[in-house]
C-alpha angles and dihedrals in degrees: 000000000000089000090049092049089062106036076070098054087055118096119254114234097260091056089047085058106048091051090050091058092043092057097048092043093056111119097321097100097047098089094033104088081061108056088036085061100056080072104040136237090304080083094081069081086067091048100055091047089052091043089056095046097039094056091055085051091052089041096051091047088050084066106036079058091052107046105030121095099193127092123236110076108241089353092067090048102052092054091067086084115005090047115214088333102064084033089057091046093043091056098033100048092037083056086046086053090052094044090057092036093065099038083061084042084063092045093061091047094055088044103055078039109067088037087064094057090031092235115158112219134206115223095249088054093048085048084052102033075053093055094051098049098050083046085058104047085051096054092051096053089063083096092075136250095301092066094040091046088050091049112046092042081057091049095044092080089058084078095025093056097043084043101053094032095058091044088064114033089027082080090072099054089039116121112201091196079058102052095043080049089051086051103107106342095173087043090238117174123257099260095045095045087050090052101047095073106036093093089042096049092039086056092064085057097057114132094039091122083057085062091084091053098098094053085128091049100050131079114256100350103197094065100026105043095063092043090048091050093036084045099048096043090055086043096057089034088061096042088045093048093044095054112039095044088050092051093066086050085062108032125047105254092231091058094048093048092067098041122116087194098040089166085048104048089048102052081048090057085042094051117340152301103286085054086068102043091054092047089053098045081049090050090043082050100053097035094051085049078056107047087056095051085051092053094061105039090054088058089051095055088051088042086056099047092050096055076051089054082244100123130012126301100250095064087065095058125109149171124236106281087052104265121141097204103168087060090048090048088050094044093048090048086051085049092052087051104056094042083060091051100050096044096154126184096251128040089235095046089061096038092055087042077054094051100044093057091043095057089044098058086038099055084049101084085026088076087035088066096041102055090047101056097075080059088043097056085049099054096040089042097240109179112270090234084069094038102065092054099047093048091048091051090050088049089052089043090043086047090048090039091059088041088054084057095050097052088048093092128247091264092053086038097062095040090049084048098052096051089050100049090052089061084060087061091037089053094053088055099063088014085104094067087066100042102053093125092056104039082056090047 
């Protein structure tokens, strides 16, 4: 009785993959329109590209998920093949990319923001209306990881509502002669115009390798959980793809190219603009919910590396409802830093500096993981008839995953090497605690 209790209790595959497409959806789509923009329609071509390759990401973490028996996310299956090492760089280089992630996050809310209460900022008061924001979000989270869970599913539909509304009325504002006139305003060629959006399109797929993380809380994981991940990342692909496509069929390219509230702007050019104003104080809500999510998971990953001896002591640390809030203070203060450091002269120039480098340092342990998993399967004695198409998959999603860091952008590329190269330094300083043996020998 008690089995079957809680076999109840379990999602069916259909939930599982609802909630997989609403976690990757978030707030990552709110400043999107814009910067897609900047290129022109032809970048539905970029869409298709990251959804591909996407889906083989998603594909190949279902699998990892399910196959690995070590703890840590990516950095238990990197080291599959890389050892604590990969395992270091994994986890230190997958906590960089949150840090900046959510730094971009606070961006968006300050954006739409501003836009609700038509206020006009300098750079140096977005840099600082940023800082408070992620300051803010911080503070709140002191209350532990209950409050910060209730709040941010409630936020989420503040992206979710304006998103799928717009995929299916947006058609009636839609002007095919627009969109065609939106189709390559700057005359790029094909391969350039494709490349300049697929950093900015993968990042709205960040969080995909979270997607595997329910496998105890689903029905029959080894069947549901791939078609849930496979199935939400096709879900938010479509919805991406929808709106912001018929977005440029609404909105001059070159006017949505300079908002700072892009869903905004266009439900004020649909109905009015009230409606917009209500669409953006609904985008601020769910960004800044977030945003606070973000913040604390963030914690948590440094929290978790330093149980590992990853990172120092005192991010492991806690009170008693669970909260490590001196991990959370030093990574806020890194945050406001680099908010200070990448001051641009337009909200989305910076926003887009922020998400380049957030997509660099994240790819990294994503072809980390993939290139562990032929060496995974090995080690956990997976058939070799599953084996082949998984490791053909991982080799698609590592191909797509280089080509990601190419199309970055030089600037994005260094900064992202630089980060990287100084976990190898990191790592010799704590690499003694997991070569004892050795070092005796």
């Amino acid at each position: 009785m008690g089995t079957l209790a809680q076999e109840k209790k379990k999602m069916n595959v259909i939930q599982l993959t609802v909630i997989t497409a609403i976690n990757m959806m978030g707030s990552g789509i709110i400043m999107l329109p814009t910067n897609l923009a900047q290129v022109g329609t032809m970048s539905i071509l970029s869409w298709v590209v990251t959804a591909g390759g996407a889906m083989c990401l998603a594909y190949a973490f279902s699998r990892a998920g399910m196959y690995t028996t070590k703890q840590g996310g990516m950095g238990g299956y990197a080291e599959y093949s890389f050892g604590k090492a990969g395992s270091f760089l994994a986890n230190y280089t997958y906590g960089v990319s949150l840090v900046i992630a959510n730094a971009a996050i606070a961006i968006s809310a300050v954006g739409y923001a501003a836009a609700v209460f038509d206020i006009t900022l300098s750079p140096v008061q977005v840099a600082l209306a940023t800082i408070f924001t992620l300051w803010l979000a911080t503070v709140l989270n002191f209350g532990g990881p209950s409050i910060t869970g209730k709040i941010s599913t409630f936020t989420v539909w503040g992206v979710i509502i304006p998103v799928v509304f717009i995929s299916i009325v947006g058609w009636f504002f839609f002007s095919g002669k627009l969109y065609a006139a939106n189709w390559n305003p700057h005359h790029y060629d094909f391969f350039t115009g494709i490349s300049k959006s697929i950093s900015i399109t993968l990042w709205a797929f960040l969080g995909l390798e979270s997607a595997s993380a329910n496998m105890d809380s689903v029905e029959n994981p080894k069947k549901n959980v791939p078609i849930a991940v496979l199935g939400g990342t096709i879900g938010a692909a479509i919805m991406y793809i929808i709106s912001t496509n018929v977005m440029q069929g609404i909105v001059p390219s070159s006017q949505l190219a300079n908002s700072n509230a892009p869903f905004g702007y266009a439900f004020a050019q649909m109905f009015n603009p009230l409606a917009g104003k209500i669409v953006m104080a609904l985008m601020v809500l769910s960004c800044f919910g977030s945003l606070l999510g973000w913040q604390f998971t963030i914690a948590e990953v440094f929290r978790s590396s330093a149980i590992e001896g990853y990172f120092p002591k005192i991010f492991g640390k806690t009170i008693s409802n669970g909260t490590p809030i001196m991990g959370m203070v030093i990574i806020t203060i890194l945050q406001s830093l680099l908010s200070l450091m990448t001051i641009s002269p337009s909200l989305s120039k910076q926003f887009t500096i922020l998400v380049n480098l957030a997509v660099v340092t994240n790819v990294v342990p994503y072809i980390l993981s993939m290139a562990a998993l032929k060496t995974m399967q090995k080690t956990e004695n997976i058939s070799p008839n599953s084996q082949t198409l998984t490791n053909v998959i991982a080799l698609i999603a590592s191909i797509y995953s280089i080509y990601a860091l190419y199309t970055a952008g030089a600037t994005a590329l260094v900064g992202g090497a630089l980060v990287t190269f100084a976990g190898w330094t990191l790592y010799g300083l704590v690499s003694y605690k997991f070569d004892v043996q050795k070092v005796n020998n």
